[in-house]
Short mmCIF file of the C-alpha atoms (twelve columns), coordinates in Angstrom:
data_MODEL
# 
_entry.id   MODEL 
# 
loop_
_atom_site.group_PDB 
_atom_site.id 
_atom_site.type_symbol 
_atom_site.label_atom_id 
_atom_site.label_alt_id 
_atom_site.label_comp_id 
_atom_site.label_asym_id 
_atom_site.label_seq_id 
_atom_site.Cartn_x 
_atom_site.Cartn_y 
_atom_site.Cartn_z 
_atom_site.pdbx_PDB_model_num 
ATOM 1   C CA . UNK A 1   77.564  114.461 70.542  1 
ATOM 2   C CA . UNK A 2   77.918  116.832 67.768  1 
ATOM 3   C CA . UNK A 3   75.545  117.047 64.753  1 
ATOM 4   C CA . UNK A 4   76.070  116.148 61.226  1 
ATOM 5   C CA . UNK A 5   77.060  119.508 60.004  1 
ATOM 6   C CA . UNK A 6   74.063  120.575 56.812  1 
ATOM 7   C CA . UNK A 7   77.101  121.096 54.374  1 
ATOM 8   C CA . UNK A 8   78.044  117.282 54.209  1 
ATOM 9   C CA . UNK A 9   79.163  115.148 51.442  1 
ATOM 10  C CA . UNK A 10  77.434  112.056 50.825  1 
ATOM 11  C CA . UNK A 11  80.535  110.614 52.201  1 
ATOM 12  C CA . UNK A 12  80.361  111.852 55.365  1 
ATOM 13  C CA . UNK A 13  76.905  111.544 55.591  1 
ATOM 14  C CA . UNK A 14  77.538  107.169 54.587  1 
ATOM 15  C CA . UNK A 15  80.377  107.342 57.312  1 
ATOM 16  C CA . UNK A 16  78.278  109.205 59.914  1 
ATOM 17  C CA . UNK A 17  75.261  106.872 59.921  1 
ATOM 18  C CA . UNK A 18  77.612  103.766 59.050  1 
ATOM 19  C CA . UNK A 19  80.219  104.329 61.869  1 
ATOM 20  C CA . UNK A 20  77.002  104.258 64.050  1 
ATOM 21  C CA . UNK A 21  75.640  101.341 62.654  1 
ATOM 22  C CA . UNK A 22  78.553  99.477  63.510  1 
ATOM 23  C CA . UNK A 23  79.181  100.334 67.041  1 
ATOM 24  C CA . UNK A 24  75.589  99.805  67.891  1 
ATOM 25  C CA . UNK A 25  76.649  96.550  66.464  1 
ATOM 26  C CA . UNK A 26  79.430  95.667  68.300  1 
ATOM 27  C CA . UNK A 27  77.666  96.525  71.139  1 
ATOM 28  C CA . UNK A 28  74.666  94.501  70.838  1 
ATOM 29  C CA . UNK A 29  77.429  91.669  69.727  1 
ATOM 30  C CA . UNK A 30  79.220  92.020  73.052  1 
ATOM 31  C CA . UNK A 31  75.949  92.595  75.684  1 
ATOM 32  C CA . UNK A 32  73.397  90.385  74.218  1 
ATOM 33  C CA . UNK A 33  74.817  87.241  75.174  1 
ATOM 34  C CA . UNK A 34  74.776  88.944  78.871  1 
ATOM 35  C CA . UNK A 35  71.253  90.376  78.746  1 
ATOM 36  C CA . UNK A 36  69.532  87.132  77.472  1 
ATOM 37  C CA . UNK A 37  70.372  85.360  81.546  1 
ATOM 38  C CA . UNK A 38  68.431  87.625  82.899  1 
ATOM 39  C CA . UNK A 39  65.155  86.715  81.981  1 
ATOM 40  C CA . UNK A 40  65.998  82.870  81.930  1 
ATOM 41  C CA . UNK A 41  67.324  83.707  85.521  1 
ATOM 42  C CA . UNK A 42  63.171  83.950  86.473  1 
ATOM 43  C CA . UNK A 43  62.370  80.642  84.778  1 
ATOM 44  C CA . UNK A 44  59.868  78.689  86.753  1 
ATOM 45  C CA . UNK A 45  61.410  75.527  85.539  1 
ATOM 46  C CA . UNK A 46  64.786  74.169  85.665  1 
ATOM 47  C CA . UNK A 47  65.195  74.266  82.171  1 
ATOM 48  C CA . UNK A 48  68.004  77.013  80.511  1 
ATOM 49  C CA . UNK A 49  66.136  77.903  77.528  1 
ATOM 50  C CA . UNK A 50  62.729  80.079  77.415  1 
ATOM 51  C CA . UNK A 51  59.661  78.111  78.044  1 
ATOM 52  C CA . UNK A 52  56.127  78.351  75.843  1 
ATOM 53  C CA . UNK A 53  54.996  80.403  78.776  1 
ATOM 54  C CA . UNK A 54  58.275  82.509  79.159  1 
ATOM 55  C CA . UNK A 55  57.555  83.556  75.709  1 
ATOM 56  C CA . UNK A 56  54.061  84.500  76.144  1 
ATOM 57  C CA . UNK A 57  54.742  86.411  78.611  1 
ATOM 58  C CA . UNK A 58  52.538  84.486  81.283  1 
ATOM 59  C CA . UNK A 59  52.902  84.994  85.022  1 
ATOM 60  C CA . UNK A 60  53.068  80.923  85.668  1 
ATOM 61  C CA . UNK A 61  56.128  80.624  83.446  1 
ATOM 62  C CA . UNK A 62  58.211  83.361  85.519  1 
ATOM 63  C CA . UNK A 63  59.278  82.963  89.314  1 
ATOM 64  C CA . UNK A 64  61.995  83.780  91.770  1 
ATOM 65  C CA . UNK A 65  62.555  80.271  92.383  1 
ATOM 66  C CA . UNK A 66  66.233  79.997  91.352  1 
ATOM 67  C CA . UNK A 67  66.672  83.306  93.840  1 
ATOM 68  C CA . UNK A 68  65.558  81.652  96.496  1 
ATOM 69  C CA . UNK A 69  67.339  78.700  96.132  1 
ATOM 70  C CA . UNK A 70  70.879  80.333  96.194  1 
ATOM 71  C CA . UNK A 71  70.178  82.462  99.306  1 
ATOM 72  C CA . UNK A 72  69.245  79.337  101.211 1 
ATOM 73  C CA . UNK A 73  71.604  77.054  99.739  1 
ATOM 74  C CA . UNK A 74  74.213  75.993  102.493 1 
ATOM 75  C CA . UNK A 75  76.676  75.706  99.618  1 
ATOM 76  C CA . UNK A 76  76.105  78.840  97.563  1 
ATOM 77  C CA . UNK A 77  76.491  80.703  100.830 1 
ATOM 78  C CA . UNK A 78  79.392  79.512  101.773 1 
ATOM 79  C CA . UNK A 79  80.597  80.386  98.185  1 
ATOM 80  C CA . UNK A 80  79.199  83.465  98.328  1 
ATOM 81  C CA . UNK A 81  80.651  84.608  101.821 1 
ATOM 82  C CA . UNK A 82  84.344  83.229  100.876 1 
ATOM 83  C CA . UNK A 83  84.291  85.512  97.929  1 
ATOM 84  C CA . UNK A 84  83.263  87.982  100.298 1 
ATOM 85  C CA . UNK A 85  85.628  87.670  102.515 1 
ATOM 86  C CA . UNK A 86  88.968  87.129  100.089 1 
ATOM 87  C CA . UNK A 87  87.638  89.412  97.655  1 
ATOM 88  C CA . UNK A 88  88.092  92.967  100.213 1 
ATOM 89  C CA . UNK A 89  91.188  91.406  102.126 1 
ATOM 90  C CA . UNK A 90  92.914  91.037  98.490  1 
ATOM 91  C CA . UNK A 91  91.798  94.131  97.568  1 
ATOM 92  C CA . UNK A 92  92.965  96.214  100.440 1 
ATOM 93  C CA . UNK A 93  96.160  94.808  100.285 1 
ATOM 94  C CA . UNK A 94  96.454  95.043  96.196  1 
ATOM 95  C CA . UNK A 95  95.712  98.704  96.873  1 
ATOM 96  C CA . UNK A 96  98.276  99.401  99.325  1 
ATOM 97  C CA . UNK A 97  100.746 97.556  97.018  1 
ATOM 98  C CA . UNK A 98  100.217 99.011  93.992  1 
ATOM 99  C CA . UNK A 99  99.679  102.712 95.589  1 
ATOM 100 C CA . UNK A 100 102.893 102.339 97.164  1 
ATOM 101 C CA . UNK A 101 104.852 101.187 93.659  1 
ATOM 102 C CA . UNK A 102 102.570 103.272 91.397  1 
ATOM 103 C CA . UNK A 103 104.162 106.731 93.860  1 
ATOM 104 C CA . UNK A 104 107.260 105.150 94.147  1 
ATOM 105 C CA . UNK A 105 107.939 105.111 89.800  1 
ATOM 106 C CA . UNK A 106 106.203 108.380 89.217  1 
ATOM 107 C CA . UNK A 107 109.870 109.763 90.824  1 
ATOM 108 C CA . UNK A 108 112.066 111.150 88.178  1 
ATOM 109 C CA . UNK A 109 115.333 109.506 90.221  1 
ATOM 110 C CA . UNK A 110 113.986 105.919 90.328  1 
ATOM 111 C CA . UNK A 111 116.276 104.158 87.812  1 
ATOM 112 C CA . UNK A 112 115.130 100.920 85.254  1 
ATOM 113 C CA . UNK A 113 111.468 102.613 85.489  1 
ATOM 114 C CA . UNK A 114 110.417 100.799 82.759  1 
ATOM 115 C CA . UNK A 115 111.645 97.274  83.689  1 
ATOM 116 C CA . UNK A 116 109.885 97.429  87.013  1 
ATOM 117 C CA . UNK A 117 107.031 98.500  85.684  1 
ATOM 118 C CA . UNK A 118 106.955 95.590  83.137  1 
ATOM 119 C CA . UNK A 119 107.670 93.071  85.880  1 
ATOM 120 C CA . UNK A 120 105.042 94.347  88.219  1 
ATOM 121 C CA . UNK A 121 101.929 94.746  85.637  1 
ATOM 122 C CA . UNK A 122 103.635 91.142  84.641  1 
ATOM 123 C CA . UNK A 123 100.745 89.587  86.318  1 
ATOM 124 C CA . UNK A 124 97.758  90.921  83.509  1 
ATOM 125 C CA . UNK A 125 100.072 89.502  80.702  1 
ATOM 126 C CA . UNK A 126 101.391 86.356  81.630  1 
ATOM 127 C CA . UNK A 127 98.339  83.707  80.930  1 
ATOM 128 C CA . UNK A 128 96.445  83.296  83.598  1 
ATOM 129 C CA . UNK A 129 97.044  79.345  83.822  1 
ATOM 130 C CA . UNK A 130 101.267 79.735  83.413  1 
ATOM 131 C CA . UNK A 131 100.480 82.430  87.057  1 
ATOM 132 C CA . UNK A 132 98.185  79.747  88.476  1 
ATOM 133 C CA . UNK A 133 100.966 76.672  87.735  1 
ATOM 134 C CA . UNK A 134 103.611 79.343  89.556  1 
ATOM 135 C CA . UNK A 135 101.545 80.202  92.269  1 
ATOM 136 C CA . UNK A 136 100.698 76.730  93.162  1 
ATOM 137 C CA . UNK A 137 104.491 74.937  93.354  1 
ATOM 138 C CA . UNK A 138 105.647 78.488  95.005  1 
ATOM 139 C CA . UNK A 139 102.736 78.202  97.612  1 
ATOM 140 C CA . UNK A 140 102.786 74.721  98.121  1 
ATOM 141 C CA . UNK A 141 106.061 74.741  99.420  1 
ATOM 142 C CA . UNK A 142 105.584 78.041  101.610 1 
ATOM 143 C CA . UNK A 143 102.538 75.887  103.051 1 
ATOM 144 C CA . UNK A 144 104.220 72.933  103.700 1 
ATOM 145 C CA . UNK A 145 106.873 74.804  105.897 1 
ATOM 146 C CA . UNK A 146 103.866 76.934  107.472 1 
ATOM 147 C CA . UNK A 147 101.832 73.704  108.577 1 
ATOM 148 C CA . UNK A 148 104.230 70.927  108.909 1 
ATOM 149 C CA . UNK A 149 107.139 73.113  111.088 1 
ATOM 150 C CA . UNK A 150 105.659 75.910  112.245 1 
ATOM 151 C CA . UNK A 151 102.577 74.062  113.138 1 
ATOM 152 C CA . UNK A 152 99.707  77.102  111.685 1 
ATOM 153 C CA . UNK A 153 96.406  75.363  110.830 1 
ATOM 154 C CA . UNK A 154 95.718  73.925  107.465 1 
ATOM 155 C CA . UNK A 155 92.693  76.176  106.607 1 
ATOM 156 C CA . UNK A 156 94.228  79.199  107.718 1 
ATOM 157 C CA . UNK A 157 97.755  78.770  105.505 1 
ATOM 158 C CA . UNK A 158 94.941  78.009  102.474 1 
ATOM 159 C CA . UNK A 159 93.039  81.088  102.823 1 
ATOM 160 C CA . UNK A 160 96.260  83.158  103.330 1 
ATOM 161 C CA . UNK A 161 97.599  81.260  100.123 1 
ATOM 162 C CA . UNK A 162 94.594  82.781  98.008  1 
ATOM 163 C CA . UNK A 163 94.476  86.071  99.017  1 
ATOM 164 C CA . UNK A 164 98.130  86.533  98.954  1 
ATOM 165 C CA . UNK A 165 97.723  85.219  95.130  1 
ATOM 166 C CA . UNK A 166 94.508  87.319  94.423  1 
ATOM 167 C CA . UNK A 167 96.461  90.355  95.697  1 
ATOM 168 C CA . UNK A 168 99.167  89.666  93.272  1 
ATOM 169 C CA . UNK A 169 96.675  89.550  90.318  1 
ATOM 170 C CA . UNK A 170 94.712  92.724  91.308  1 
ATOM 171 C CA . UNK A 171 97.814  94.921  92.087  1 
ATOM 172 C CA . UNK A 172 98.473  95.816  88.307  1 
ATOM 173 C CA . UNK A 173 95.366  97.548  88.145  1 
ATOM 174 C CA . UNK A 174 95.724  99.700  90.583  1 
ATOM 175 C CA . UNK A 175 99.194  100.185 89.427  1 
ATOM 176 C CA . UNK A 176 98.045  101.395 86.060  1 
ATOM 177 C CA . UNK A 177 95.255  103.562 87.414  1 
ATOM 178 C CA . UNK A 178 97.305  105.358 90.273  1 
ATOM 179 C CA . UNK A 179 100.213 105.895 87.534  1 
ATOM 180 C CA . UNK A 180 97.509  107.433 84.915  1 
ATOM 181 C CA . UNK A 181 96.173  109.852 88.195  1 
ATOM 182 C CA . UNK A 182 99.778  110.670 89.008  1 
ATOM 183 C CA . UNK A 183 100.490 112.125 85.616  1 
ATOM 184 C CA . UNK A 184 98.455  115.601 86.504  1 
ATOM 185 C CA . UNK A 185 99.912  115.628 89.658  1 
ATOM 186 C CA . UNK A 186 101.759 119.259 90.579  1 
ATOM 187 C CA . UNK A 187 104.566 118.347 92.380  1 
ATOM 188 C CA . UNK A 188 105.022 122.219 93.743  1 
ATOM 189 C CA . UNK A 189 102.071 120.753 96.285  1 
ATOM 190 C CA . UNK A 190 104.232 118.652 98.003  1 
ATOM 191 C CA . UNK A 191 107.235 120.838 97.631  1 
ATOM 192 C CA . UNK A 192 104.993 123.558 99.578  1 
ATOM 193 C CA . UNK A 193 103.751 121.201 102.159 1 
ATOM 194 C CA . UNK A 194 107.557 119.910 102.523 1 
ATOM 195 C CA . UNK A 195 108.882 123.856 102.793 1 
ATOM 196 C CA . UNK A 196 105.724 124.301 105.813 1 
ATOM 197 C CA . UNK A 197 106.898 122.031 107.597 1 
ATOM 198 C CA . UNK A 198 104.808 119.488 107.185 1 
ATOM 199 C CA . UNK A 199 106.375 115.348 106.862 1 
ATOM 200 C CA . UNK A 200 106.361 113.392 103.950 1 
ATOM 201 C CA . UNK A 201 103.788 110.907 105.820 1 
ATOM 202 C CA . UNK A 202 101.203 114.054 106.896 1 
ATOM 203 C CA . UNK A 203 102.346 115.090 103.018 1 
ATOM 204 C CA . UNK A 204 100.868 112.443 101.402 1 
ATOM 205 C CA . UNK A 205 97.348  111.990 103.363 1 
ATOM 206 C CA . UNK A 206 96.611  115.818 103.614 1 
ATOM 207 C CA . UNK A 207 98.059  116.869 100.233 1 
ATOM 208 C CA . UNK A 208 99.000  114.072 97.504  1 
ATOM 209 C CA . UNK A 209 96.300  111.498 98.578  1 
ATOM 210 C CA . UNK A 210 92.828  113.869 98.189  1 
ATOM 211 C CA . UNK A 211 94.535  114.374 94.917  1 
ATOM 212 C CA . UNK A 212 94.797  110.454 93.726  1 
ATOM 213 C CA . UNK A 213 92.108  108.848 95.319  1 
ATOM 214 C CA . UNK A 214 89.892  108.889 92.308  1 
ATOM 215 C CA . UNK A 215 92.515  106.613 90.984  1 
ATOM 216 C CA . UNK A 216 93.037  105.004 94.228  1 
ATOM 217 C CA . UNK A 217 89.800  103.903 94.838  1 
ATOM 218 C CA . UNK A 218 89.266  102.937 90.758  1 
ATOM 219 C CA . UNK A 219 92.147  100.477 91.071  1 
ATOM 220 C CA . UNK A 220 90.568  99.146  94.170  1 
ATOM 221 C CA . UNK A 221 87.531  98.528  92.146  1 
ATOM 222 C CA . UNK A 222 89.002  96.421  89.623  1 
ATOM 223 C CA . UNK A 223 91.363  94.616  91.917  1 
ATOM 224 C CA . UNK A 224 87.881  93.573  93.821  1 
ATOM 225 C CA . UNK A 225 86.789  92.651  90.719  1 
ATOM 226 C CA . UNK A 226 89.435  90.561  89.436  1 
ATOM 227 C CA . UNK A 227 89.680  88.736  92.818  1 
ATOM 228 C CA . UNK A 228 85.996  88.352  92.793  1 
ATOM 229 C CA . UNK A 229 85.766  86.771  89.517  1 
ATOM 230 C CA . UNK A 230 88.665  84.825  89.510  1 
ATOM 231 C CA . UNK A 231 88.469  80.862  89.653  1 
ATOM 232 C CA . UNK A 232 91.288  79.146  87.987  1 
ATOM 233 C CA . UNK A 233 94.539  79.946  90.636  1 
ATOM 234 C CA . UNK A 234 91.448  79.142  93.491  1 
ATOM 235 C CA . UNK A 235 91.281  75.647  91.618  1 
ATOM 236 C CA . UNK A 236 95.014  75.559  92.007  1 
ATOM 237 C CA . UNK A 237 95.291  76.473  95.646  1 
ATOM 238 C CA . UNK A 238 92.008  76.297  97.331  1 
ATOM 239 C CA . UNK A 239 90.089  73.477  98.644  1 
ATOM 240 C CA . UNK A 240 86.525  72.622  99.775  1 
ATOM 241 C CA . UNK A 241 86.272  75.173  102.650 1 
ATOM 242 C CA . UNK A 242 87.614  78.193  99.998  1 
ATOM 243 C CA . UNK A 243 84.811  77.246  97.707  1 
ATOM 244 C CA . UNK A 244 84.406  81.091  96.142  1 
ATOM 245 C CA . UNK A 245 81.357  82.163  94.081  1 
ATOM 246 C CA . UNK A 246 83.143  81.435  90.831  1 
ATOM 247 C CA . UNK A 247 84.298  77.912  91.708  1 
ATOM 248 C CA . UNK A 248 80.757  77.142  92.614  1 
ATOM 249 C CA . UNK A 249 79.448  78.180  89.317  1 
ATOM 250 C CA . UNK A 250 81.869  76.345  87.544  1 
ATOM 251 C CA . UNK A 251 80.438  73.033  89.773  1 
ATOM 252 C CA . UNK A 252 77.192  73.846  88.592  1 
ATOM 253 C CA . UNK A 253 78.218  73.503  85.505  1 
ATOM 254 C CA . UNK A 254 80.645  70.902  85.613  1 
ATOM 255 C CA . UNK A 255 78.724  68.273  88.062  1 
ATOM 256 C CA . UNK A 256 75.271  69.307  87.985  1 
ATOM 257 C CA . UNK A 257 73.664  71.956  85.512  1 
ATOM 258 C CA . UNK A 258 71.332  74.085  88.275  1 
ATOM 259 C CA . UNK A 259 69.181  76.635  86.869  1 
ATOM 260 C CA . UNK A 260 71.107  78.593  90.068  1 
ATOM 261 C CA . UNK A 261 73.983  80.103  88.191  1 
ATOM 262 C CA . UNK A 262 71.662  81.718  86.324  1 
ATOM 263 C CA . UNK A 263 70.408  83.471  89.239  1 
ATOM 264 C CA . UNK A 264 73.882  84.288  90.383  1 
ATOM 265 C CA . UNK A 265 75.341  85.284  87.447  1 
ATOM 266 C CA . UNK A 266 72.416  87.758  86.833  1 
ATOM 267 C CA . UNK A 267 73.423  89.263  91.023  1 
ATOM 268 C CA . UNK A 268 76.946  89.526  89.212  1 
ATOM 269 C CA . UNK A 269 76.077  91.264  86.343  1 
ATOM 270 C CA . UNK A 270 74.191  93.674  88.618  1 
ATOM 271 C CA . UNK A 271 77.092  94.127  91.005  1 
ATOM 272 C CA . UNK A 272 79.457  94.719  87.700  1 
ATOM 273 C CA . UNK A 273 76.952  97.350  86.850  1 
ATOM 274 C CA . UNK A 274 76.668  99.635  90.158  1 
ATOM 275 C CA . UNK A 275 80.548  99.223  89.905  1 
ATOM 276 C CA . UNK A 276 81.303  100.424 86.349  1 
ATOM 277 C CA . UNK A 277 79.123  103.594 87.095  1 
ATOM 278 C CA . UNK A 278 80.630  103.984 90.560  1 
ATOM 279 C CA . UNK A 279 84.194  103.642 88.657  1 
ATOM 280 C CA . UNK A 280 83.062  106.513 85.458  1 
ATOM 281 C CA . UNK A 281 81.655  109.021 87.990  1 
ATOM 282 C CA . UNK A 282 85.505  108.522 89.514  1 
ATOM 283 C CA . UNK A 283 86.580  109.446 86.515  1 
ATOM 284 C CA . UNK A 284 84.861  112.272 86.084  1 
ATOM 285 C CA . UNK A 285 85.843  113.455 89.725  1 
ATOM 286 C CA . UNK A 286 89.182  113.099 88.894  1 
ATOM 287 C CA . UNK A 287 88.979  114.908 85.395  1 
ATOM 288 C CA . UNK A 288 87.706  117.928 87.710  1 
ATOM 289 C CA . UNK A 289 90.419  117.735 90.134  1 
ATOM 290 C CA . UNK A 290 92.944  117.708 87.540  1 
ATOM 291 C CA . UNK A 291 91.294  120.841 85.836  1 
ATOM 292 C CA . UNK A 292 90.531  118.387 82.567  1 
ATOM 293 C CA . UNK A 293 86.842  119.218 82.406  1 
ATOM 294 C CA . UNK A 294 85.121  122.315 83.880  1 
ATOM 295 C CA . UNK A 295 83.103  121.949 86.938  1 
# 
């Protein structure tokens, strides 16, 4: 960050300290609200609000209680290994997806770029409720057929149902992130690999892929996340045996306030963490590659 230069005017000087001021603002706006579960997740009670002994800082007034409870809860790990188990399959297939489309419109020949583009990032704009309505008459009737005449078990055509729908939700990301990675992209590579000899499929994993992946792999990310965090279309189309992680919060809070969400929602903020930081240092691979920032 560059210093305030000696020769500045008392303007710049007010702006310099006051732009400051108000980030660290906004930011303590935006993560406090965040930060403050963490400590109440280590309440000894099953209160949510700090005890006489939280605040004093006592031993007897923190424990791991709350921990404990959601790792040998039958129901919170049943959430937790649905979500587990949706959340990659949606993401491996919102990745292909969206790889596939985001290559596909970085060609100078495809016509109506711009409309597909719109309809296929549709998914992040439309209101999340309006996709979840959709997804649930469209899916209803795909089930019907799927159980009633083709005779595929109920549970199965359910969990299909979601991560089908959680793919469809996550694939704009990667979209947008393989698009922004494609724009440094020297298309003499492939034109030399092509000219060698060499396929378009051996083209793409040995030449354009290396190349992407930081973008790849940073759409994957937030398609994990989306899927991983979303509740509302697995209200729509899930039922008691695709309880995810989410929907079992929202039950917490809904049926039966537990002290327990706080516990998981401080694991979540955690696992949002290691995944931001895993998604910058991407970045920063990927400015390298592209010959953005020196190495």
């Amino acid at each position: 960050m560059a210093a305030l230069p000696p020769y500045s005017s008392n303007a710049q000087i007010a702006w310099y300290y006051g732009f400051r001021t108000i980030c660290a603002l906004i930011f303590f706006f935006l993560v406090f609200p965040i930060m403050v579960i963490i400590p109440l997740s280590f309440n000894a009670e099953n209160f949510f609000t700090f005890t006489p002994e939280m605040l004093r800082l006592s031993p007897d007034g923190y424990s791991f209680k709350h921990y404990q409870d959601f790792f040998t809860s039958e129901a919170w790990q049943n959430a937790m290994w649905n979500s587990l188990t949706i959340a990659p399959l949606a993401t491996i297939l919102a990745t292909v997806l969206g790889t596939l489309a985001a290559i596909g419109l970085s060609q100078s020949h495809v016509p109506f770029k711009s409309v597909i583009m719109a309809i296929l990032i549709s998914p992040m704009i439309v209101p999340l409720i309006i996709s979840a309505t959709g997804m649930y008459f469209f899916y209803s009737r795909v089930g019907n057929f799927l159980v009633n005449d083709v005779g595929l078990p109920l549970d199965a055509v359910n969990f299909a149902k979601i991560v089908l729908a959680h793919a469809a939700l996550g694939t704009p990301f990667v979209i947008i992130t393989v698009t922004a990675t494609m724009v440094g992209f020297d298309r003499s590579l492939t034109r030399a690999a092509a000219s060698m000899g060499a396929n378009p499929v051996t083209t793409f994993f040995k030449v354009q892929m290396p190349l992407i992946l930081p973008g790849v792999i940073s759409g994957a990310l937030f398609a994990f996340i989306t899927s991983f965090d979303e509740v509302v279309v697995v209200l729509f189309l899930g039922t008691a045996s695709q309880k995810t992680l989410p929907w079992q919060m929202f039950i917490g809070l809904r049926e039966q306030i537990s002290p327990t969400i706080l516990a998981v929602a401080t694991i979540m903020v955690a696992l949002s963490i290691l995944l931001l930081t895993t998604l910058e240092l991407l970045r920063r691979r990927s400015e390298r590659l592209r010959g953005l920032t020196p190495s």
